[in-house]
C-alpha positions in Angstrom: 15.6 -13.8 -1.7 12.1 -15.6 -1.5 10.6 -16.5 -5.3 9.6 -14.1 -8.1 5.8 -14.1 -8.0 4.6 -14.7 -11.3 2.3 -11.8 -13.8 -1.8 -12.6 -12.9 -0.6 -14.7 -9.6 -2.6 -13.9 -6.8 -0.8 -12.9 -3.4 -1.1 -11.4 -0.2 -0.4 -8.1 1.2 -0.2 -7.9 5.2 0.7 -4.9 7.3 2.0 -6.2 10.5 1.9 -3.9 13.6 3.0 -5.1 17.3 4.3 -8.4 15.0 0.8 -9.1 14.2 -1.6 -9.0 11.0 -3.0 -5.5 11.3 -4.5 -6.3 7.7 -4.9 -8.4 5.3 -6.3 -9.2 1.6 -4.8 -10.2 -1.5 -3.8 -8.6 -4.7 -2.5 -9.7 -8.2 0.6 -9.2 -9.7 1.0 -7.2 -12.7 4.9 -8.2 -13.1 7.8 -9.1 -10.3 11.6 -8.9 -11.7 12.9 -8.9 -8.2 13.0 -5.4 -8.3 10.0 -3.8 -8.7 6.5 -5.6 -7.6 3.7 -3.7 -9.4 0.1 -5.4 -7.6 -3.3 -4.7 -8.6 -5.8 -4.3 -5.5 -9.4 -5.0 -7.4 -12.4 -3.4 -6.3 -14.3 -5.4 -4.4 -11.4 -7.2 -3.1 -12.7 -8.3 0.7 -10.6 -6.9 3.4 -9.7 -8.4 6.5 -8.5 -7.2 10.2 -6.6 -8.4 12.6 -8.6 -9.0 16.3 -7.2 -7.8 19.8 -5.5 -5.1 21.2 -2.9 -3.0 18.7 -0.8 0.5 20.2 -2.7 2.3 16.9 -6.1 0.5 17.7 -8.4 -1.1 15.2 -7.5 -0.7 11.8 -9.6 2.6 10.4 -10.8 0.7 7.8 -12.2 -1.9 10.2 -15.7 0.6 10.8 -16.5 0.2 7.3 -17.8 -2.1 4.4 -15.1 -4.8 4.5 -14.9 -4.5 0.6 -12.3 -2.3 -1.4 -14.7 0.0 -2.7 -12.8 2.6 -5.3 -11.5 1.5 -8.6 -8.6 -1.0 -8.4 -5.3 0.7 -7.6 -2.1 -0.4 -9.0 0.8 -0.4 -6.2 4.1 -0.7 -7.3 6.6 -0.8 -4.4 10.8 -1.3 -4.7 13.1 -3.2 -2.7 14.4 -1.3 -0.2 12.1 2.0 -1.0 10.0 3.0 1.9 7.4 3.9 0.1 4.8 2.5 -2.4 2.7 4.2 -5.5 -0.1 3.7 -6.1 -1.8 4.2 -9.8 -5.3 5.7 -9.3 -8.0 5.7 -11.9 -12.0 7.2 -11.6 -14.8 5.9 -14.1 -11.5 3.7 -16.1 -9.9 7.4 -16.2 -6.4 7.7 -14.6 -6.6 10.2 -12.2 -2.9 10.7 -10.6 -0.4 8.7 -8.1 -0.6 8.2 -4.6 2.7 8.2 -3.0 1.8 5.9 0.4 4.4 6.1 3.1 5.4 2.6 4.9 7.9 0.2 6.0 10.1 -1.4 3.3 8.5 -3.9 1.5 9.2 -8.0 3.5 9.0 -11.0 0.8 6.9 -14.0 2.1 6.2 -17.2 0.4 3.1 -16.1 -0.2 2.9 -12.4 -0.5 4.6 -8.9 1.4 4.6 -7.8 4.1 4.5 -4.1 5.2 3.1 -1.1 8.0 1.2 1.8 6.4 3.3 4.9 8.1 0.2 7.5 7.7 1.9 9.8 5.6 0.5 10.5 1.8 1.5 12.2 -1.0 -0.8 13.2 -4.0 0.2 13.7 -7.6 -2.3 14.7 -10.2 -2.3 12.8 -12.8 -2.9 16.3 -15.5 0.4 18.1 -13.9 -0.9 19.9 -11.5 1.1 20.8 -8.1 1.4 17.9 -5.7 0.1 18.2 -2.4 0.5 16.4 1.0 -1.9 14.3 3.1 -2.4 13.1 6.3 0.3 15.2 7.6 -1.6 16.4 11.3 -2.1 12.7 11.7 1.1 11.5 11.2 2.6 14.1 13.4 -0.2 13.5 16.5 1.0 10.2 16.4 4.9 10.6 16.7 4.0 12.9 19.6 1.7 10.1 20.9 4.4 7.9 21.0 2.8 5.9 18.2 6.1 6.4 16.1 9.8 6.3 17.7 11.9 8.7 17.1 13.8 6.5 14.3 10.6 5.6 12.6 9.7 9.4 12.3 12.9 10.3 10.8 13.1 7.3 8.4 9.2 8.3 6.9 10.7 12.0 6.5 14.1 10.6 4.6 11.8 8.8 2.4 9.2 11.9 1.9 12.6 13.8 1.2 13.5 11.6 -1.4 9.9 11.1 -3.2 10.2 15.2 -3.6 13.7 14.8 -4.9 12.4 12.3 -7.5 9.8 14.5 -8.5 11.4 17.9 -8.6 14.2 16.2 -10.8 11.6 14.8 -13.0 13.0 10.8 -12.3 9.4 10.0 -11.6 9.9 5.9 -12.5 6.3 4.7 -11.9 5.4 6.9 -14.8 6.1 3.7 -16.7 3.3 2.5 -16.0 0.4 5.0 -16.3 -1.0 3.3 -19.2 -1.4 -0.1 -17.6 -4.8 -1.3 -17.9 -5.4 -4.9 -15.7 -6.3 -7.8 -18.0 -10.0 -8.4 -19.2 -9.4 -12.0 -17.9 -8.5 -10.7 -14.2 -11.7 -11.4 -11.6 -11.9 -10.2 -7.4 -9.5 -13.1 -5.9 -10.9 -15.1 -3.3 -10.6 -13.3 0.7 -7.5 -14.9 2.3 -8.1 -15.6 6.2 -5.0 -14.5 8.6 -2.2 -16.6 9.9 -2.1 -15.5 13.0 -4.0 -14.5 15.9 -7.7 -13.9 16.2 -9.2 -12.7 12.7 -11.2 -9.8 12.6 -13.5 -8.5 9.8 -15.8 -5.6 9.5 -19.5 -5.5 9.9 
């Protein structure tokens, strides 16, 4: 197993499509124990694409401000769990979870790697029903072809699974609703691609 990334070290986060960086920008970790990876994505943070030709296209964030622009977002991701969530505040008030679909988490020496899978999931932070997202979109793609058929299945398994965890109440990234980032923490620096062509939004 790569190294345990260390609390207020700053990393990177890629999603890799077609083995390429798809996008890139770096977030700082909250705490690593091998297990769990809780990152904090700042506002602000600057984004960057990937250039050339991908089977999904440009990146859809790639037509906007190249900046994060909500609140920061904690993401807390397990080994092995195809699926990350995402803490969401408004104003500094928590608003709810945001269950984001995609490719087990890859350790690097500097970073993750991953592959958004389109599919979301929305949890109120005040109780109220869940709902999905994105759902017409993921499905156009798997009948585009943009999905195989054992990609489809696996991001069903793991919606499956997030709706198990909540109907039974095991909901383990409510441990950390009340994490706040340090006063200390700043925007980290951008962080260019490795690979081919970079890319970044007008």
């Amino acid at each position: 197993m790569s190294r345990l990334f260390n609390p207020g070290e700053v990393i990177v986060r890629r999603e890799i499509l077609d083995g390429r960086e798809w996008i890139v920008y770096p977030v700082q970790v909250a705490a690593d124990d091998g297990v769990t990876l809780a990152a904090y994505l700042h506002r602000g943070t600057r984004l960057t694409f990937g250039g050339g030709d991908f089977r999904w296209g440009v990146h859809p964030w790639a037509a906007f401000d190249p900046h994060w622009q909500s609140d920061g977002v904690l993401q807390l991701q397990r080994a092995g769990d195809a699926y990350s969530v995402w803490a969401r505040w408004s104003d500094g008030e928590f608003e709810g979870w945001y269950v984001n679909f995609q490719e087990p988490l890859r350790r690097t020496g500097r970073g993750f790697d991953t592959l958004d899978q389109e599919l979301d999931l929305w949890i109120p932070g005040d109780g109220s029903p869940y709902r999905w997202k994105d759902v017409d979109e993921f499905e156009e793609r798997e009948r585009s072809g943009g999905f195989t058929a054992q990609e489809a299945a696996g991001v069903r398994a793991a919606a499956r699974e997030v709706e198990a965890l909540i109907a039974s109440g095991d909901c383990w990234w409510e441990a950390w609703r009340d994490w706040t980032p340090p006063v200390e923490w700043t925007v980290p620096a951008p962080v260019a691609l490795e690979g081919a062509e970079a890319g970044t939004a007008a």
